[in-house]
C-alpha positions as CSV (number, residue, x, y, z in Angstrom):
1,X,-11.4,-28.5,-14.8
2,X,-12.7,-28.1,-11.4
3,X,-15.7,-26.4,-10.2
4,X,-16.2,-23.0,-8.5
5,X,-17.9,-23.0,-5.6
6,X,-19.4,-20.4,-3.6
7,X,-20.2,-19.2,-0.2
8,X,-23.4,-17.8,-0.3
9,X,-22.6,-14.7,1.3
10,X,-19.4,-14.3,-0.5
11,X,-21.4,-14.4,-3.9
12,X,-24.0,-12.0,-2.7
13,X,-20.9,-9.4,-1.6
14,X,-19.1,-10.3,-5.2
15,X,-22.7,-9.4,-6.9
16,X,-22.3,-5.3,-5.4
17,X,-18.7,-5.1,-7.1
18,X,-17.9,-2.7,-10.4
19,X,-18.8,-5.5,-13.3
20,X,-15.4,-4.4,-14.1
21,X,-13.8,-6.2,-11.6
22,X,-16.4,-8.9,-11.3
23,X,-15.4,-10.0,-15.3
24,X,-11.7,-9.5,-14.1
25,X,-12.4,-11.6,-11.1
26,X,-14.5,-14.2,-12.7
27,X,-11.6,-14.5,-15.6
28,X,-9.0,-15.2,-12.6
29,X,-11.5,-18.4,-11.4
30,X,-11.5,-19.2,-14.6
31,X,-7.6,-19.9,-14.6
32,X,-7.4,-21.4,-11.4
33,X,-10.6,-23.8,-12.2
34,X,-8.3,-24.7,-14.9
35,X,-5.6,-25.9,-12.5
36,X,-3.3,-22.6,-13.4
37,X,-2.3,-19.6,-11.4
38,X,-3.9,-16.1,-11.9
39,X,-1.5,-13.4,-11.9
40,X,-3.7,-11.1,-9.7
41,X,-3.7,-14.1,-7.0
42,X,-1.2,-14.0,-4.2
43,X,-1.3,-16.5,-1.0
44,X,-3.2,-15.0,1.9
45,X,-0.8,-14.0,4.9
46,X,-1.7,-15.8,7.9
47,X,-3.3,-19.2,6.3
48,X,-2.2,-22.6,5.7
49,X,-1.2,-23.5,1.7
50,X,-4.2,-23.3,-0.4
51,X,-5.3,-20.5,0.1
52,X,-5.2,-17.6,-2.2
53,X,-6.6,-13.6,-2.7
54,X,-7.5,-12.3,-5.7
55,X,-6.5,-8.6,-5.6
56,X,-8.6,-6.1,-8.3
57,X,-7.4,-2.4,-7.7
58,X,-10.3,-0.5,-9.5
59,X,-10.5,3.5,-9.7
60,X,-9.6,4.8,-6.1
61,X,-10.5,1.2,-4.5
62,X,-9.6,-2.2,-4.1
63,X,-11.9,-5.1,-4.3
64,X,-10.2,-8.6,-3.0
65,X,-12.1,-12.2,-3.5
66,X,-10.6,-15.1,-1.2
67,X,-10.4,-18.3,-2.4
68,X,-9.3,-21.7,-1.1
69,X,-7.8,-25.0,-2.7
70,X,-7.4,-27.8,-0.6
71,X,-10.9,-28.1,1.5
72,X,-12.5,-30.7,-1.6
73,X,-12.2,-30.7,-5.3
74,X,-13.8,-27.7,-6.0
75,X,-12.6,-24.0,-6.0
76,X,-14.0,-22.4,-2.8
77,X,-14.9,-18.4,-3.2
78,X,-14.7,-17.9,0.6
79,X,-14.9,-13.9,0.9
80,X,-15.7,-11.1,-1.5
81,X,-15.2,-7.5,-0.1
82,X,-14.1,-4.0,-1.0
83,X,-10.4,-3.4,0.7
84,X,-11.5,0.4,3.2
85,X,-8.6,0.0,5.2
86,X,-6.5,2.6,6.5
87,X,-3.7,0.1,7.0
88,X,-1.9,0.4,3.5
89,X,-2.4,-3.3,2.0
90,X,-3.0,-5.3,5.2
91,X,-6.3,-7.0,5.2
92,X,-7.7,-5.9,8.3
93,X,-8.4,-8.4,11.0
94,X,-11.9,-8.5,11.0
95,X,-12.0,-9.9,7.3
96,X,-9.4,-12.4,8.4
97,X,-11.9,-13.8,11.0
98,X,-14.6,-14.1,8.8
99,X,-12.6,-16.0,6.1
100,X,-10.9,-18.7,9.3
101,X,-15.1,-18.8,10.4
102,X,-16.1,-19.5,6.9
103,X,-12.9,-22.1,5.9
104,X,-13.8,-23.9,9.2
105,X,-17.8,-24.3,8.6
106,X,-16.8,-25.8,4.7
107,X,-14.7,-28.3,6.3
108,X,-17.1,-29.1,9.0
109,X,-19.8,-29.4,6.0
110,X,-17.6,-31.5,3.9
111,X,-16.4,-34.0,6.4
């Protein structure tokens, strides 16, 4: 079983979610803690293998958590945020830099 860890600001952005989807979620971690795949995880577009986004459609929103595999042992939350886009299911490209940003300053911390 590996542990979940978790960006402090990602965890602080999971905490505003529907506690709906934040038990949802949480059961998904759970799974891939466990060394098994979640099927409300998909690989994120645009990242090298390892890393994954949970995807929680909830009423009229969508609430996605980012996680990543291959930075340590542990199970990296990287990003927590609620999907606003007006781009149909593309993660819009500011929340793409934020997760590269945060992947990059775990591996500099780790290493």
């Amino acid at each position: 079983m590996r542990r979940v860890s978790w960006v402090k600001a990602a965890l602080k952005d999971f905490g505003d979610f529907p506690q709906a989807v934040q038990k949802r979620m949480k059961f998904a971690l759970e799974i891939v803690a466990a060394g098994q795949f979640p099927d409300v995880a998909k690989p994120l577009k645009g990242f090298d293998a390892g890393v994954y986004e949970i995807a929680i459609p909830y009423r009229i929103d969508a609430y996605r958590t980012v996680y990543a595999l291959k930075l340590d042992e542990d199970v990296w939350v990287v990003h927590a945020f609620q999907k606003k886009s007006t781009q149909g299911v593309k993660t819009p490209q500011r929340e793409i830099d934020l997760i590269h940003t945060r992947i990059a300053r775990i591996r500099s911390m780790l290493s």
